[in-house]
C-alpha positions as CSV (number, residue, x, y, z in Angstrom):
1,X,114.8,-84.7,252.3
2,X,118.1,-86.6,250.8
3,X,117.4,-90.1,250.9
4,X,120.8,-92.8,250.5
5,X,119.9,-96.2,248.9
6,X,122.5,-98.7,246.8
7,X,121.5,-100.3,243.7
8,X,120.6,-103.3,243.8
9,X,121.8,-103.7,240.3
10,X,125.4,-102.1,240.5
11,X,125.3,-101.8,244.0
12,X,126.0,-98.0,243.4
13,X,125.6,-95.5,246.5
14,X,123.0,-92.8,244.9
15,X,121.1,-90.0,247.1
16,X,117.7,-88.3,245.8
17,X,116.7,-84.9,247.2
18,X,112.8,-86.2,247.3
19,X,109.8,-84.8,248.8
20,X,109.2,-87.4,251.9
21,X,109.1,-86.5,255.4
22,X,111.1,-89.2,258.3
23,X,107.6,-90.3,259.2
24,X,107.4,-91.7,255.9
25,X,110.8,-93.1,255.4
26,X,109.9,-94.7,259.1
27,X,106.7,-96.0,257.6
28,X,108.2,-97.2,255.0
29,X,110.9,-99.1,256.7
30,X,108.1,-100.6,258.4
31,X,105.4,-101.6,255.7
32,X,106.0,-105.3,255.7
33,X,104.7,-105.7,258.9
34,X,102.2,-102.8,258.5
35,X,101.3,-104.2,255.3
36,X,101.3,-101.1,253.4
37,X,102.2,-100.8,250.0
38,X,105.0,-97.6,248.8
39,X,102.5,-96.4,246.5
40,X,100.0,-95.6,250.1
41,X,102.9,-94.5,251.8
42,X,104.4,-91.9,248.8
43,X,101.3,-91.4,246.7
44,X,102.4,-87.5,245.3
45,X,105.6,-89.6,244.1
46,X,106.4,-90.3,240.3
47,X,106.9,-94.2,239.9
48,X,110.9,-93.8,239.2
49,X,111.1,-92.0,242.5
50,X,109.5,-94.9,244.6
51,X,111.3,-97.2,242.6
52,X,114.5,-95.7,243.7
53,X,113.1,-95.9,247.2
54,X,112.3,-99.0,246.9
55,X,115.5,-100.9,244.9
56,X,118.4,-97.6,245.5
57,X,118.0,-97.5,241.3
58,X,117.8,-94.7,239.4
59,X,115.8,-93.7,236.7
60,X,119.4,-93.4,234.7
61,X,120.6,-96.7,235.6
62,X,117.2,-98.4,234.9
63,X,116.9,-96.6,231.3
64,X,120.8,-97.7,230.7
65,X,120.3,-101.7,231.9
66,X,117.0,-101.8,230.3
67,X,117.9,-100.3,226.8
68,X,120.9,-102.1,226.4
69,X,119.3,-105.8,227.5
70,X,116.7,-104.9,224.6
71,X,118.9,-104.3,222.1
72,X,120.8,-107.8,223.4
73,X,117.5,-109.8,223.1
């Protein structure tokens, strides 16, 4: 399923072709009050993938602001 988020570190429009189902995305959308956590809801995921569910970043973008903050400090 192709799944939209923004980066909430550019603020970058991005969609992922993962494998999640719309009861997932629903139950996701709702895991604050369900108290579930995105690793329950999207266990067969790779952490990079929930991450981008989670925060719209990609694993490039991540790699790119990461790398380059380590090389600053």
């Amino acid at each position: 399923m192709l799944v939209t988020r923004i980066s909430k570190l550019s603020g970058k429009e991005t969609t992922m072709d993962l494998d999640v189902t719309e009861e997932q995305l629903i139950r996701f959308d709702n895991r604050i009050k369900n108290g579930e956590y995105v690793q329950t809801i999207f266990p067969h995921l790779r952490g990079e993938q929930r991450e981008f569910i989670l925060t719209g970043i990609t694993p490039a973008e991540w790699d790119e602001t990461f790398s380059k903050q380590e090389i600053e400090d």
